[in-house]
C-alpha positions in Angstrom: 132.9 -59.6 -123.6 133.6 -57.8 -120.7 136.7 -58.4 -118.5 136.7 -58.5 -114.4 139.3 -56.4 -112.7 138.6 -58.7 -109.4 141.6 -60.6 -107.8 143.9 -59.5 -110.7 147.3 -56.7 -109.8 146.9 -53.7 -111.2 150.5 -52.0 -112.7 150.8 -48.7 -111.7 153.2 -45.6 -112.3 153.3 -43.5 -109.1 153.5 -39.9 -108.9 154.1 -37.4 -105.8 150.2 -36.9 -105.7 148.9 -40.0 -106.9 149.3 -42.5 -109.2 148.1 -43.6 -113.0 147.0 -46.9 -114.0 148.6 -48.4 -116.6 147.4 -51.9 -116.4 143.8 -52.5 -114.8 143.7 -54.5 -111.3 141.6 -54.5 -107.8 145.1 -54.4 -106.0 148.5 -53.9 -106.2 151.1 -56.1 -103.4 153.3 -54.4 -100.6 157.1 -54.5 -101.7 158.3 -55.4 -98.5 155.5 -57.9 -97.3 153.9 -59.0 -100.2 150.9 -58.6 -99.1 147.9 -57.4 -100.8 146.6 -53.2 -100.7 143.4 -52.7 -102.8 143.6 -50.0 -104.9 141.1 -47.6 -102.9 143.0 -48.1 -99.9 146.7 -47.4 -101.1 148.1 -44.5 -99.4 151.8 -45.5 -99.4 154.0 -45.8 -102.1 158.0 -44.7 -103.0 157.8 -42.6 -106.7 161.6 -43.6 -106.6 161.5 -46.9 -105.6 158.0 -47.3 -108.1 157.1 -49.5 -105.1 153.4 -49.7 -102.5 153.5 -50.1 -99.3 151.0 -51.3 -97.1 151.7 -48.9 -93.8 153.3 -45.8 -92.8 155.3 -48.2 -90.6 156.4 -50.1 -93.3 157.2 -47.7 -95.6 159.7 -46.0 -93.1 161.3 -48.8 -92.1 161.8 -49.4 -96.3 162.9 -46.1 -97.2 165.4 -44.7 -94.2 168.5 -44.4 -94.7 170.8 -47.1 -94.6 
């Protein structure tokens, strides 16, 4: 039987050139909005934090300094 990867979050492990799937998914969800960034269009993500984000916006506000 095959399984659908559609509307199901994908686990990922990220790394400072990309990331590795460790669980299949279609999507993985913003830390700081909780929204949803489909896998293909994920291009911000903290490899300390293990954490997506869904903009270059958001993910400064996230990660400067406190």
């Amino acid at each position: 039987m095959l399984m659908s990867n559609t509307d199901r979050p994908a686990r990922l492990h990220y790394m400072a050139n990309g990331f590795r799937v460790l669980s299949p998914g279609d999507h993985v969800v913003c830390a700081v909005t909780g929204a949803r960034i489909r896998l293909e269009d994920l291009r911000y993500w903290s490899v300390g934090e293990q954490a997506a984000y869904a903009s270059a916006a958001i993910a400064s506000e996230a990660l400067a300094p406190q």
